[in-house]
C-alpha positions as CSV (number, residue, x, y, z in Angstrom):
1,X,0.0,0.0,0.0
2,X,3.1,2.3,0.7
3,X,4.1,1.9,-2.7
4,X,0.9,2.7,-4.3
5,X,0.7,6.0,-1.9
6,X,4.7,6.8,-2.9
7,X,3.2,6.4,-6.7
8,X,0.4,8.2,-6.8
9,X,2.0,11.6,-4.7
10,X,4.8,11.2,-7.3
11,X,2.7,11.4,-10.4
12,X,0.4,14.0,-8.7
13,X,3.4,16.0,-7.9
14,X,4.8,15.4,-11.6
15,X,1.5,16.8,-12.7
16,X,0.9,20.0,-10.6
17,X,4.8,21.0,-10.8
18,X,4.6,20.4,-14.7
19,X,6.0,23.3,-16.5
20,X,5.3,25.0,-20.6
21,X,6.7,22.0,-23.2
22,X,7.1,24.7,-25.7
23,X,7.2,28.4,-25.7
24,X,8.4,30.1,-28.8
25,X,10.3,32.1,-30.5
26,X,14.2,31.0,-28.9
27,X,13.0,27.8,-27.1
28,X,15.6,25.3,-27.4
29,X,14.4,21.4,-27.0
30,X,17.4,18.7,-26.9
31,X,15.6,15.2,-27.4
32,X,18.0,11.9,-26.4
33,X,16.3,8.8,-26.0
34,X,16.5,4.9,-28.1
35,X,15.5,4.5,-31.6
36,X,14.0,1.2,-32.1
37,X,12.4,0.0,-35.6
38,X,12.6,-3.4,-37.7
39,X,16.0,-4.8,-38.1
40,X,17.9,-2.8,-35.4
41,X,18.1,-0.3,-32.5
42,X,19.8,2.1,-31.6
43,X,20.1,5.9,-30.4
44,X,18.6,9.5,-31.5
45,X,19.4,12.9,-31.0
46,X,17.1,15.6,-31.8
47,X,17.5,19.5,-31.7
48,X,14.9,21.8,-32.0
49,X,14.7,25.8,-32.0
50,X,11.3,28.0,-32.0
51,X,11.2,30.5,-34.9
52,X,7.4,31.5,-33.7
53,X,4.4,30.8,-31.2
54,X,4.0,27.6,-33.1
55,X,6.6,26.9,-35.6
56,X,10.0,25.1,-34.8
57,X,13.4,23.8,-37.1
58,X,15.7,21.6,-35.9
59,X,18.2,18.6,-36.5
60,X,17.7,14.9,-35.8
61,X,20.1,12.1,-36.1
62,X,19.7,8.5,-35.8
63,X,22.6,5.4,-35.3
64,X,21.7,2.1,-35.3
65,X,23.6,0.2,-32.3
66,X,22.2,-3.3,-32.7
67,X,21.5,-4.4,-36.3
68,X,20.9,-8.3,-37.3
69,X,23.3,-9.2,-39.7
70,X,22.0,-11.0,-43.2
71,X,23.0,-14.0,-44.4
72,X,21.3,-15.5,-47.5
73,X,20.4,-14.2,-51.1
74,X,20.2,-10.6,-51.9
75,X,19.9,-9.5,-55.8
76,X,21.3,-12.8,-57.2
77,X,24.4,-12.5,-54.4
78,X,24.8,-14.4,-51.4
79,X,25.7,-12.8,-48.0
80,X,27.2,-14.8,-44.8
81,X,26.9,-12.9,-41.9
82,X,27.2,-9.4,-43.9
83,X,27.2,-6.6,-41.6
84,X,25.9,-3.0,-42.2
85,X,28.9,-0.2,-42.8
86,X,28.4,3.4,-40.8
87,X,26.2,4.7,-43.3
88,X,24.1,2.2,-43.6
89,X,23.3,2.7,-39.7
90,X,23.9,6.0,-39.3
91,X,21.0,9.1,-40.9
92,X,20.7,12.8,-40.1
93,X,18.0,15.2,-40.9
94,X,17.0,18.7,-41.0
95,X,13.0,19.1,-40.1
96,X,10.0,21.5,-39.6
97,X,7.7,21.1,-36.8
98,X,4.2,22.7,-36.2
99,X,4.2,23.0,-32.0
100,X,0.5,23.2,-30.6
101,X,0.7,23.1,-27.1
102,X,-0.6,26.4,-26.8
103,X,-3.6,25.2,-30.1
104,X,-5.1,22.1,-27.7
105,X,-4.4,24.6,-24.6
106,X,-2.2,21.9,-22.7
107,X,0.9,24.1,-21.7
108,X,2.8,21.0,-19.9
109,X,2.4,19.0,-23.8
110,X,3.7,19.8,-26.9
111,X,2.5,17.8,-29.5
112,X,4.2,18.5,-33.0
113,X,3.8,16.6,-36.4
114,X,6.5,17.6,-39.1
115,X,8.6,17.1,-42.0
116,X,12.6,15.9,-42.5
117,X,14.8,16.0,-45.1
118,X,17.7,13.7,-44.4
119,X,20.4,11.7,-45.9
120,X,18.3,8.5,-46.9
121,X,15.1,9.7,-47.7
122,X,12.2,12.4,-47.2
123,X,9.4,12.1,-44.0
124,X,7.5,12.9,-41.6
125,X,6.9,12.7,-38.0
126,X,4.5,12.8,-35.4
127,X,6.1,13.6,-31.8
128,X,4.9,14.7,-28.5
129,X,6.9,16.2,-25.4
130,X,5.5,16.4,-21.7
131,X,8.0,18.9,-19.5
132,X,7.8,18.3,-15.8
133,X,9.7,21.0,-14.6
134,X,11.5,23.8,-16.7
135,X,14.3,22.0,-17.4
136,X,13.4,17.8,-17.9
137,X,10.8,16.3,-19.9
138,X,10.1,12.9,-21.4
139,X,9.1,12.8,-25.1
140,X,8.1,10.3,-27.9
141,X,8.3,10.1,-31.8
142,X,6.9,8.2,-34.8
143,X,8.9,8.6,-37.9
144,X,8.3,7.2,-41.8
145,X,9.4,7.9,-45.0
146,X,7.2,9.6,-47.7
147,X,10.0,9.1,-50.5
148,X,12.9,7.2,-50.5
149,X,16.5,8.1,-52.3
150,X,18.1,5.2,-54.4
151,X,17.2,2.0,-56.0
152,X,17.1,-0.1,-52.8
153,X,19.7,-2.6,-54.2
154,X,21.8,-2.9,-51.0
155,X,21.0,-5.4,-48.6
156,X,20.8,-3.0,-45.5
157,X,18.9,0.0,-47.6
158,X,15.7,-0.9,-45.3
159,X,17.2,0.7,-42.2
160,X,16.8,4.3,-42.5
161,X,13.6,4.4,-44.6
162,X,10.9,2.9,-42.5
163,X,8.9,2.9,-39.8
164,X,11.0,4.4,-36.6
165,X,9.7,4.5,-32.6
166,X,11.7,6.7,-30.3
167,X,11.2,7.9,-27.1
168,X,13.5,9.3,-24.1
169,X,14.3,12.3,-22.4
170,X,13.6,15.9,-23.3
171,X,15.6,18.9,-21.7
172,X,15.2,22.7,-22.3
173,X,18.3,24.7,-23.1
């Protein structure tokens, strides 16, 4: 019963102390959390700096710690226990995001949907960031591809353009 009592004073006092996600022009939000997606995890780091009351730019990069290696038939080829090189694992972007924490009236969330431009492809993404206090937050992001670069004839080309899960911690600067 102690437990349940320690939980429930924590969560209350995580909600009442709760603090604005985003705030504007000159917010900074630094995003660090796990990447996880088909194939592999790994880590992602996101930047992202208000232009306006609801309008943000940033940078996000992604590496891919654990990745299974292939072994089999690929394009007429066969692989034993081929692994991916650093660019197959690693992918940056540059995005947009459309912040409206202060459009659904919930100061303590920001929920932002967006597009990147990055090394492997073109996307979106659909993220959301709960602060609570002014300086430490948690957040969580789905990513996808809309269009894809190359002829996806390498055997790891899957990697960076598809479905992506993130979540971690979120920190004002």
């Amino acid at each position: 019963m102690k437990k349940v009592i320690t939980l429930l004073f924590l969560l209350s006092f995580g909600f009442t102390q709760a603090q604005q996600a985003f705030k504007g022009k000159g917010d900074v939000k630094v995003n660090v959390g796990a990447n996880i997606q088909d194939g592999g995890s790994g880590i992602q780091g996101s930047v992202d700096f208000g232009l306006g009351e609801n309008f943000s730019f940033g940078f996000v990069a992604n590496y891919l710690l654990g990745v299974d290696n292939f072994n089999g038939f690929y394009n007429s080829s066969a692989y034993n226990d081929y692994k991916p090189d650093f660019g197959e694992r690693f992918d940056a972007k540059a995005r947009i995001n459309a912040n409206l924490s202060s459009v659904i009236g919930v100061d303590q969330l920001d929920v932002y949907p967006g597009l990147s431009l990055g090394l492997h492809n073109f996307g979106g993404h659909v993220g959301g960031r709960y602060f609570f206090t002014e300086g430490f937050g948690v957040f969580t992001e789905l990513g996808f591809p809309i269009a894809k670069y190359g002829s996806d004839n390498g055997v790891f080309d899957h990697l960076n353009n598809q479905f992506t899960f993130s979540l971690g911690a979120s920190f004002n600067l």
